[in-house]
N, C-alpha and C positions, 0 to 999 in steps of 0.2 A: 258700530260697536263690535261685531263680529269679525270687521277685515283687522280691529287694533288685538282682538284677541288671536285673529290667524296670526299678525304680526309677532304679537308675543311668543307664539309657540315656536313660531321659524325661530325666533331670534336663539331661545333657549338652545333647539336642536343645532341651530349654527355653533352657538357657541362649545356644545359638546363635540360637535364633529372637529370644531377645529383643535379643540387638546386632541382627538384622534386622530387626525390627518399627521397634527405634530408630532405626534409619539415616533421613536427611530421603527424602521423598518424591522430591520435586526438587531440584534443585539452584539456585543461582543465576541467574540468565541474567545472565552477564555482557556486559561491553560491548564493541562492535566493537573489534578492534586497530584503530591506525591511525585512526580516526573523528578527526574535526574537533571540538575545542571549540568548544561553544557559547558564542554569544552571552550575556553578561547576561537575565536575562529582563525587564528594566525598557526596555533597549536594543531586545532584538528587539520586545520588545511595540510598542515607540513609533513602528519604524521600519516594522513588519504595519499601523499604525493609517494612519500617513501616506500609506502607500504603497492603504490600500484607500479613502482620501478622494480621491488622485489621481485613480483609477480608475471613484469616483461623480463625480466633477466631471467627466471623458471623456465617461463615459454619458449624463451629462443634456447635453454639449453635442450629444452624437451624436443627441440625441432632438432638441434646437432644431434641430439640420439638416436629418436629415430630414422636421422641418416646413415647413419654409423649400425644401426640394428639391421637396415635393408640392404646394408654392402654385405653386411655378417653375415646372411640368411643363405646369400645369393656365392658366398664362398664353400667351395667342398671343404666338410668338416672332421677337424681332429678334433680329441678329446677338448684341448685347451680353446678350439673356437668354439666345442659347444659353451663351454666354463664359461668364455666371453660372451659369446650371444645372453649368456643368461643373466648377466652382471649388468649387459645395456637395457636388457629387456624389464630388469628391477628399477637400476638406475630411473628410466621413463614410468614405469607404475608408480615409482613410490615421488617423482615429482609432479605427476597427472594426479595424485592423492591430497598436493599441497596444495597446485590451485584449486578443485572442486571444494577441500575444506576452509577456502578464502571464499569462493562464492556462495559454497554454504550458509556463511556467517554469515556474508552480505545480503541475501534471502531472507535467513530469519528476521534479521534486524529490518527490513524492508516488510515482511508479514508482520510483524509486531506493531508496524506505527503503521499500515492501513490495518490493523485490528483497532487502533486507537482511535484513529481519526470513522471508524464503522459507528464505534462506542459514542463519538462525539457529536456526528452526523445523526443520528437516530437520539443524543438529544436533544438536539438543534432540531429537529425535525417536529417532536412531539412538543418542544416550547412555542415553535410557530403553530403548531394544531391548535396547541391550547388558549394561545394570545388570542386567533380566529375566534375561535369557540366562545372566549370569556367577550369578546366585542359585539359580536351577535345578539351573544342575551342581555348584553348589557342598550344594545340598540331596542332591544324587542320589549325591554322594560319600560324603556322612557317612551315608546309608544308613535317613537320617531316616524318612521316607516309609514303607519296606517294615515297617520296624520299633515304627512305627505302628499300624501297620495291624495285628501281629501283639497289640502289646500293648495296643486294643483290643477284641481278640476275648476277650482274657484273663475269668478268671471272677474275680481279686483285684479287691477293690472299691479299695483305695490307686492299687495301679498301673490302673486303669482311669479315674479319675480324676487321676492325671496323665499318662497318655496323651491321656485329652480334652481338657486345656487345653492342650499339647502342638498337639494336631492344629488346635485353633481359632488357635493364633499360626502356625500354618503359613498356615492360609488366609487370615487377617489379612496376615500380610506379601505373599503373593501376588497377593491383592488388590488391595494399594497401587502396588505394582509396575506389573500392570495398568493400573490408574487413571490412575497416574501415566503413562504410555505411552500410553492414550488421549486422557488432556486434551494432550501435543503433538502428537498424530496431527490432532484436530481443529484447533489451533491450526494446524498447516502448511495443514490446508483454508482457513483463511479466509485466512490469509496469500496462497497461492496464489487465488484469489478475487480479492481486494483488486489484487493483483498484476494478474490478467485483466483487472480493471475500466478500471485505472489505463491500462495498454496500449491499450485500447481507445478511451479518452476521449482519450488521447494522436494515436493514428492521426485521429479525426475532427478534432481541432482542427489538427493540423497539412495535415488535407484545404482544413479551410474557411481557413485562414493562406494556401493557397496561393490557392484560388479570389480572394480578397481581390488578393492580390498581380498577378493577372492582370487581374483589374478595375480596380485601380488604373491599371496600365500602358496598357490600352486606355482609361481615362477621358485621361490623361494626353497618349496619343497623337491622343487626337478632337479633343485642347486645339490640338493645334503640328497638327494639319491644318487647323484651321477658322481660326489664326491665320496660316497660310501662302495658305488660302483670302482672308483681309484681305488682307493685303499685297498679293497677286497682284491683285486688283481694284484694289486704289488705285493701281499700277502704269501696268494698263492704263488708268485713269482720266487719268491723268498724261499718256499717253502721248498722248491722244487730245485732251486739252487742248491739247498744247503742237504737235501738229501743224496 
């Protein structure tokens, strides 16, 4: 009487483990509410390719200037070479200005979807905690476990036998659980990582955006003093003429 009621109990706990065994690991990862439809992929491909040909044809003019700024440097200078050094010297700031504010973009837009995916990962992370958490008491309810454990100490070879296969979809499903809960534990690390990097690439390029910008304005400004410097000589030259 007691090995058919050990059997009974295994059979119960089998049958609950195996809807648990069965339940998906993970879930979907659905998509952001609210997210923006994408682009066609023919579209955005075309408009990535245009836009990073712009960005070599900047670069190589940036490289002919700064050739042309080191021949200028390296020539003894009249008025109109300094006028020209300072014309190539803008020229190069102000297209060293266009790519930083193309990789700018490209940064934020890169920090923003590992901000997303931080958001998404940490709630991926806390559903798999809680699936764990809600399987545990739900095992600790039905009393599975203790009663496991009792009827394999059993000496009936039936009931001892399906207590063991009992006891192994216990550890089956817990396992998965687990797994499942470490693979988005790890996933929010690299997300958070990616995230770091992204922040970081961010803050230096918007350092050297600004250095640019100051250099420009001081190239700019040495332009309108050394052409105020002209005028003021052709002035007095005027002046001295006509007296």
């Amino acid at each position: 009487m007691k090995a058919v009621q050990g059997l009974a109990t295994v059979g119960a706990a089998v049958i609950l483990l195996t809807a648990a065994v069965a339940a998906p690991e993970s879930q979907p990862r659905p998509t952001q509410p609210g997210a923006a439809q994408e682009s066609p992929p023919h579209e955005e491909g075309a408009g990535a390719e245009a836009e990073q040909e712009r960005l070599r044809h900047i670069r190589s003019q940036i490289e002919e200037l700064r050739q042309r700024l080191v021949e200028s440097e390296s020539q003894a200078g009249t008025i109109l070479d300094a006028l020209d050094e300072i014309d190539l010297k803008i020229a190069v700031l102000g297209r060293e200005a266009i790519v930083l504010q193309a990789d700018l973009e490209s940064t934020r837009r890169a920090e923003a979807a590992a901000r997303n995916e931080v958001e998404a990962a940490r709630r991926r992370q806390s559903e798999a905690e809680q699936a764990l958490r809600r399987w545990l008491v739900e095992i600790d309810r039905a009393g599975s476990t203790s009663q496991l454990r009792l009827l394999l100490a059993s000496s009936n070879t039936s009931t001892l036998a399906a207590a063991q296969r009992a006891s192994e979809a216990l550890a089956l499903a817990e396992a998965s659980r687990v797994r499942n809960l470490r693979v988005e534990q790890a996933s929010l690390e690299t997300a958070l990582q990616s995230l770091e990097a992204n922040g970081a690439k961010l803050a230096s390029l918007q350092d050297q955006m600004q250095t640019r910008q100051q250099e420009l304005r001081a190239a700019r400004g040495g332009k309108q003093d050394l052409l105020r410097g002209i005028r003021a000589r052709e002035e007095v030259g005027q002046q001295a003429l006509a007296s």
